[in-house]
C-alpha positions in Angstrom: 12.7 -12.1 -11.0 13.5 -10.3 -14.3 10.1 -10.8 -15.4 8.8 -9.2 -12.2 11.7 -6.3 -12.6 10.0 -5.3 -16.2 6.4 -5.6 -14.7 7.1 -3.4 -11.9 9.2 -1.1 -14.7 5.8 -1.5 -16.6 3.3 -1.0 -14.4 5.0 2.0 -12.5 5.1 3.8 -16.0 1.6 3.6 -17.3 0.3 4.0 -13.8 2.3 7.7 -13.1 1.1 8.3 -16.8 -2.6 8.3 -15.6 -1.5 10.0 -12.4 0.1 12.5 -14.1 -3.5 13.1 -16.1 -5.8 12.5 -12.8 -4.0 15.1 -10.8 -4.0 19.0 -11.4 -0.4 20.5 -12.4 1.6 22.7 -9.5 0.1 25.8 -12.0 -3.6 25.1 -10.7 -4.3 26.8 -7.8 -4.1 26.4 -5.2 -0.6 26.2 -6.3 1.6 25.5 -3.2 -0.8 22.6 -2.4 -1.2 20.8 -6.0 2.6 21.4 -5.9 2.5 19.8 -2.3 0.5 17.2 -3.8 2.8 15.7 -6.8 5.7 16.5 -4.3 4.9 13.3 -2.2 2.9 11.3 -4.8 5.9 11.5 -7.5 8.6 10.6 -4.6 9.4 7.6 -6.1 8.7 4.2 -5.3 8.1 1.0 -6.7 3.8 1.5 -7.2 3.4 -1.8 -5.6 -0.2 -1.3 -4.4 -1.1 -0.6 -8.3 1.1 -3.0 -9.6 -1.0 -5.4 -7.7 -4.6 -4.3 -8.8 -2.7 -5.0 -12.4 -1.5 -7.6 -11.9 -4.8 -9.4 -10.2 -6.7 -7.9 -12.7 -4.7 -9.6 -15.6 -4.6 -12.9 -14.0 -8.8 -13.4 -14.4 -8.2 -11.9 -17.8 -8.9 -7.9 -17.0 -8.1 -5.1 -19.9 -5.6 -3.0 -18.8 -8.1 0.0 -19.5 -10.4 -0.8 -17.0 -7.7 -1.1 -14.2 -5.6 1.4 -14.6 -7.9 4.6 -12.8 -8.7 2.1 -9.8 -4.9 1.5 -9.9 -4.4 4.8 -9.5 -6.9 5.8 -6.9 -5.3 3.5 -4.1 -1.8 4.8 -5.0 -3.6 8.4 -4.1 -4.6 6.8 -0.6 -1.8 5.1 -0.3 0.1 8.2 -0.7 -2.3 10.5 1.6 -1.8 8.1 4.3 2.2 8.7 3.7 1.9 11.7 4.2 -0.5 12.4 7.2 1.6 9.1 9.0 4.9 11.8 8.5 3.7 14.4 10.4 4.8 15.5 14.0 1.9 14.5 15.6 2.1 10.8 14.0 5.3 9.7 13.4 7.3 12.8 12.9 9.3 11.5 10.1 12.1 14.0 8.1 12.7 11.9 5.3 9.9 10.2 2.9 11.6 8.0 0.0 15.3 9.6 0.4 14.0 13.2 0.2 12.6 15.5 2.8 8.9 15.0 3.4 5.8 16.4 3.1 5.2 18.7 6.0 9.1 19.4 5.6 9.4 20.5 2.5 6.2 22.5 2.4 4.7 23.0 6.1 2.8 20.7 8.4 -1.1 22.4 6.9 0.2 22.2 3.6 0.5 18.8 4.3 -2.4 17.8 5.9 -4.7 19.6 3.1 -2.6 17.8 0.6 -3.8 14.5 2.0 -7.3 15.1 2.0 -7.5 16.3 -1.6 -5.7 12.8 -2.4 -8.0 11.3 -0.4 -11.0 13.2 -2.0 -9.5 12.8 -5.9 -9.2 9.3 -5.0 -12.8 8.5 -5.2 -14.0 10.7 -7.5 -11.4 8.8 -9.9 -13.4 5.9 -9.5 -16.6 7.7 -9.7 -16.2 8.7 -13.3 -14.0 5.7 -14.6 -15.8 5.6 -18.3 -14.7 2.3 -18.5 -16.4 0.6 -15.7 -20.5 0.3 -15.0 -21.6 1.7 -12.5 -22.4 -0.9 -10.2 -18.5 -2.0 -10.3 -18.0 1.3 -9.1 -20.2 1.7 -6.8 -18.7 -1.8 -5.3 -15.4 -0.3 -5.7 -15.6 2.7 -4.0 -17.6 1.2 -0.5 -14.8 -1.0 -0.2 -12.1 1.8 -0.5 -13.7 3.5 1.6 -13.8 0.4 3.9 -10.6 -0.1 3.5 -9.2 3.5 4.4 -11.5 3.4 7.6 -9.5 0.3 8.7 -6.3 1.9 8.0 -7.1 4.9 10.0 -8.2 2.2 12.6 -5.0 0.5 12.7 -3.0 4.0 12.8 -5.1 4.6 15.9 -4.7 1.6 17.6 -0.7 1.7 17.2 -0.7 5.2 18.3 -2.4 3.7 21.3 0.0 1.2 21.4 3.2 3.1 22.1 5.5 2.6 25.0 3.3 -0.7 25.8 3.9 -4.2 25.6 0.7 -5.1 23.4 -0.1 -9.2 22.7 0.9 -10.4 19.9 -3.0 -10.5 18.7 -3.3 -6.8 19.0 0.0 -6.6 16.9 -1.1 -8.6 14.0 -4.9 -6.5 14.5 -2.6 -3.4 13.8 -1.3 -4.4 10.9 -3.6 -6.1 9.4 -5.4 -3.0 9.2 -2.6 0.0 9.2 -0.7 -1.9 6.5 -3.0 -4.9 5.1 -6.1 -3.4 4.4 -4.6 -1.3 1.7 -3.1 -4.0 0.2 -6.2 -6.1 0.8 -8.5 -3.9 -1.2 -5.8 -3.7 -4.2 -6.0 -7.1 -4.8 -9.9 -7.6 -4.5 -10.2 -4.5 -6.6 -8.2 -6.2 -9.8 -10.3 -9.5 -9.2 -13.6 -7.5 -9.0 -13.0 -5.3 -11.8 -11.8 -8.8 -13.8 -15.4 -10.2 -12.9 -14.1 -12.8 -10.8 -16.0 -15.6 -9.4 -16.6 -16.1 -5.6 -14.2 -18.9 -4.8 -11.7 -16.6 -6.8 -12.4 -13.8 -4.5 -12.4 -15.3 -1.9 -9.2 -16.9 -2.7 -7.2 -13.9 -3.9 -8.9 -12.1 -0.6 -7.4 -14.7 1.4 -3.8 -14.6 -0.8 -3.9 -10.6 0.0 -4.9 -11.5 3.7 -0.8 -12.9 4.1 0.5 -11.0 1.6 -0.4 -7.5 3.5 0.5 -9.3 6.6 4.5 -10.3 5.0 4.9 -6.7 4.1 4.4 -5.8 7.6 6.4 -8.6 9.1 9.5 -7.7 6.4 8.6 -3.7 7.2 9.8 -4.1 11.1 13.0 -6.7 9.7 14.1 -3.9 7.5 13.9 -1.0 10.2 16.3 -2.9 12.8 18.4 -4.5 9.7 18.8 -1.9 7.4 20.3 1.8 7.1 18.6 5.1 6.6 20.5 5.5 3.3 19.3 2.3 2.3 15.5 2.3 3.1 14.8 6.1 2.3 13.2 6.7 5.6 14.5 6.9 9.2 16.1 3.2 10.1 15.0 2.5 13.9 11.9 4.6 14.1 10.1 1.4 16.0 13.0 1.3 18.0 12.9 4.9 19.0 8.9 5.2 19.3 9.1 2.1 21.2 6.4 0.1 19.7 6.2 -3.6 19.6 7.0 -5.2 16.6 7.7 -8.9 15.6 11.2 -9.2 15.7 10.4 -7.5 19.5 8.8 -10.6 19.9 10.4 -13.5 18.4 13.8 -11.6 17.6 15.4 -11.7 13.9 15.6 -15.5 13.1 12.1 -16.1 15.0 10.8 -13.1 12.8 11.9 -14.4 9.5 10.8 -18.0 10.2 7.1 -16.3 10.8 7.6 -14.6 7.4 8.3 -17.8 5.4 5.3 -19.2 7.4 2.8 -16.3 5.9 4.6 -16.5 2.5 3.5 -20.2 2.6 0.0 -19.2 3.4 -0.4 -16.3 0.7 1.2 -19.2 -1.8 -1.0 -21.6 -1.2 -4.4 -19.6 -1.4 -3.3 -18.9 -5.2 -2.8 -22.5 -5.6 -6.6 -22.7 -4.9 -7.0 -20.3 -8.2 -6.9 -22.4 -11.8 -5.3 -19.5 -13.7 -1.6 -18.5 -14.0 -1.0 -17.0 -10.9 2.8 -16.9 -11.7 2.8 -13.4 -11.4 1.2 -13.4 -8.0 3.4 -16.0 -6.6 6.9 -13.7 -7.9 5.0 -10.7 -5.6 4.9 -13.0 -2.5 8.7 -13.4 -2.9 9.3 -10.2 -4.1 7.9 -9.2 -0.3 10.2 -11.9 1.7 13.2 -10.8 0.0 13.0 -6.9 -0.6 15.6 -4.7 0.8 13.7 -1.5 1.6 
């Protein structure tokens, strides 16, 4: 896991480098809201969802060049989605990444306009990557846009799903979409961008299928298991919201036998791939054994 330690060290540098370009300073005005902005998208954090569009990308032999604004513009909707999921009317959250939130720091319309700029600077960072041609983009930017929709879907659809005992088919449709599709289009964006070939994408599509799934499984393990100090966000909030989750269905050992299951899935779809997919593979893990 070292190697993965100075890849996510890596990765999370040169990728807040290009954010730190892409995004206006807290001096451009509107100032409380560009300050809003960087607020919650320089929080901290490991830049998995990047580190993954790198990492994919550099598998099927993409330049780091070409990656890096793509990279960037899912960490921006990644982070918008942060943001508008802390607010009172969603999940009324206090604490993002060990530090107050958003809406707290700032107020709750600061907030939401600071979401849809991200989610507006997003795209247009696609839209004038120099280094990719325009049809790449164009691909690019209908499946982000894809992609957010389905998040936004999922968000709904657990909303909807509070207080209720949901099936376990609903459950996974929730995720797969509140937390997956992000993750989904991260990976497919690095193999697109990389020019990879069908059976590639559809492998690495099927790979990001289980990995988004894992995240979501190891997500609702760490809020019964773990402490607020520890995670950086309110422990329990499931709990408290009373929404189903998987350990609510197949308790803590049931839940973590379903995780090894889906790691075993994500694992072998890369062994379908004939590239070094070490990389990959260290990620899956990287997602079964994380501690917040």
């Amino acid at each position: 896991m070292k190697e993965l330690k100075e890849f996510f060290e890596d990765s999370g540098r040169i990728v807040d480098e290009t954010l730190d370009k892409l995004i206006p300073s807290d001096n451009f005005e509107p100032k409380r809201l560009y300050e809003a902005v960087r607020w919650s998208v320089f929080a901290g954090g490991k830049r998995f969802r990047p580190a993954l569009v790198l990492a994919v990308g550099k598998t099927f032999g993409a330049d780091e060049a070409k990656l890096l604004r793509t990279a960037s513009a899912i960490e921006m909707i990644h982070t918008y989605s942060l943001i508008h999921d802390d607010l009172p009317a969603m999940d009324n959250d206090d604490l993002r990444r060990g530090r107050a939130t958003c809406h707290v720091k700032f107020d709750e319309a600061t907030a939401i306009l600071a979401g849809d700029v991200l989610q507006s600077m997003a795209f247009r960072t696609i839209a004038e990557d120099e280094n990719l041609g325009a049809e790449i983009k164009v691909k690019l930017t209908a499946e982000l846009a894809d992609s957010a929709a389905k998040m936004v879907d999922g968000q709904q659809l657990d909303l909807d799903g509070e207080g209720k005992r949901i099936s376990i088919e609903n459950l996974e449709k929730i995720h797969r979409n509140k937390t997956g599709a992000i993750i989904c289009i991260s990976a497919r964006s690095g193999a697109i961008i990389a020019d990879a070939s069908e059976n590639e994408l559809d492998a690495i599509t099927k790979y990001a299928s289980s990995l988004g799934l894992l995240f979501q499984i190891t997500d609702d393990l760490l809020d019964i298991t773990q402490t607020t100090e520890v995670l950086g966000k309110t422990a329990g909030k499931d709990l408290t919201s009373k929404k189903s989750t998987y350990p609510s269905f197949y308790g803590i050992e049931g839940t973590r036998k379903l995780a090894e299951k889906v790691r075993l899935e994500a694992i072998n779809s890369l062994n379908k791939i004939e590239k070094d997919t070490r990389i990959l593979k260290d990620l899956v893990d990287f997602i079964l054994e994380r501690k917040k």
